[in-house]
C-alpha positions as CSV (number, residue, x, y, z in Angstrom):
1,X,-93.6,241.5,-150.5
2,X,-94.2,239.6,-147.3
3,X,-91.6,237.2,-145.3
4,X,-93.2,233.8,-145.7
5,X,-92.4,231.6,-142.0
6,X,-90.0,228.8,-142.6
7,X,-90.1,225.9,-141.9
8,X,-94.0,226.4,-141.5
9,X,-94.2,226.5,-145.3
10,X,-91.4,225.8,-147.9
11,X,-90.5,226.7,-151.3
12,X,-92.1,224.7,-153.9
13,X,-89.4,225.1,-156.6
14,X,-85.5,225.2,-156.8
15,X,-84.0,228.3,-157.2
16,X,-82.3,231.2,-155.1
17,X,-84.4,233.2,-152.3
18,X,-84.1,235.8,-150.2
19,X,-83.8,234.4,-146.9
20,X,-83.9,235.7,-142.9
21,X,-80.9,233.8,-141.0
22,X,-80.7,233.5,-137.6
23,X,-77.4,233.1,-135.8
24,X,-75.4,233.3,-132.4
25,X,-73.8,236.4,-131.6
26,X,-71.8,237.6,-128.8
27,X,-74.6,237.0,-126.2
28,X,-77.8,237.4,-128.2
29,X,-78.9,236.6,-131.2
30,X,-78.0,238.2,-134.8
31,X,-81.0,238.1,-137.6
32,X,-79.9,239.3,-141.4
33,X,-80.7,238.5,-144.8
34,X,-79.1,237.2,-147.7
35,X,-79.1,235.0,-151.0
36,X,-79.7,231.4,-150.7
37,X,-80.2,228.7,-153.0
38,X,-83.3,225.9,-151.9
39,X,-83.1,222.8,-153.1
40,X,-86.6,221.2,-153.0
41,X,-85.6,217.4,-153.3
42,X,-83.8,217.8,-150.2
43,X,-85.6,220.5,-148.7
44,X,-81.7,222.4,-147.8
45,X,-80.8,226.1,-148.1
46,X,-76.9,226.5,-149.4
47,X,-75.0,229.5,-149.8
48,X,-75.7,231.1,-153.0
49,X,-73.5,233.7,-155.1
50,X,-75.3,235.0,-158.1
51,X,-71.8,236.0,-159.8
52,X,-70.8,232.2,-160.0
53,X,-72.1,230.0,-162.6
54,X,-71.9,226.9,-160.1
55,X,-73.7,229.2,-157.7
56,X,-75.1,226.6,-155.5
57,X,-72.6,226.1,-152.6
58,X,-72.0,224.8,-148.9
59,X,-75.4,223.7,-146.7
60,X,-76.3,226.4,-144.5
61,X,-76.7,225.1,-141.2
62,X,-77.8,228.1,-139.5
63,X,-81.8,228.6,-138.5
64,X,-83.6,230.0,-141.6
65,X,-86.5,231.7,-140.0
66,X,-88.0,233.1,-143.1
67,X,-88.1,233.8,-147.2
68,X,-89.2,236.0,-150.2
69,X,-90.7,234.2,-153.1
70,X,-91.7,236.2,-156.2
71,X,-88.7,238.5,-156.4
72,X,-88.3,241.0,-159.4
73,X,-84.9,241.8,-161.1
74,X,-84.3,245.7,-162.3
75,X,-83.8,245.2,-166.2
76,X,-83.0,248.9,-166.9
């Protein structure tokens, strides 16, 4: 799996991602990752929590520098 640059190139379909979020921290800059939902008719990340059945939830307004696409699930 590679990081694919955003907003260089976007998602093409609406669903949840793994995303790469920059944000302000103490005097540097933090980087992590973590679930977001993108919406492609507005081209928006939001906050995403897989346990919630209306999991689509506040606009992230932090920089997203990056996603996964093609991510697999464990079905043990």
């Amino acid at each position: 799996m590679n990081w694919i640059s955003y907003p260089q190139y976007r998602p093409e379909v609406s669903q949840p991602y793994l995303i790469s979020v920059e944000r302000p921290y103490a005097v540097s800059t933090l980087t992590f990752n973590t679930m977001a939902y993108y919406d492609v008719d507005t081209q928006r990340w939001f906050k995403y929590d897989g346990f919630d059945d209306n999991s689509a939830k506040e606009l992230i307004t932090n920089k997203v520098v990056g996603w996964l696409g093609g991510l697999t699930t464990f079905l043990g």
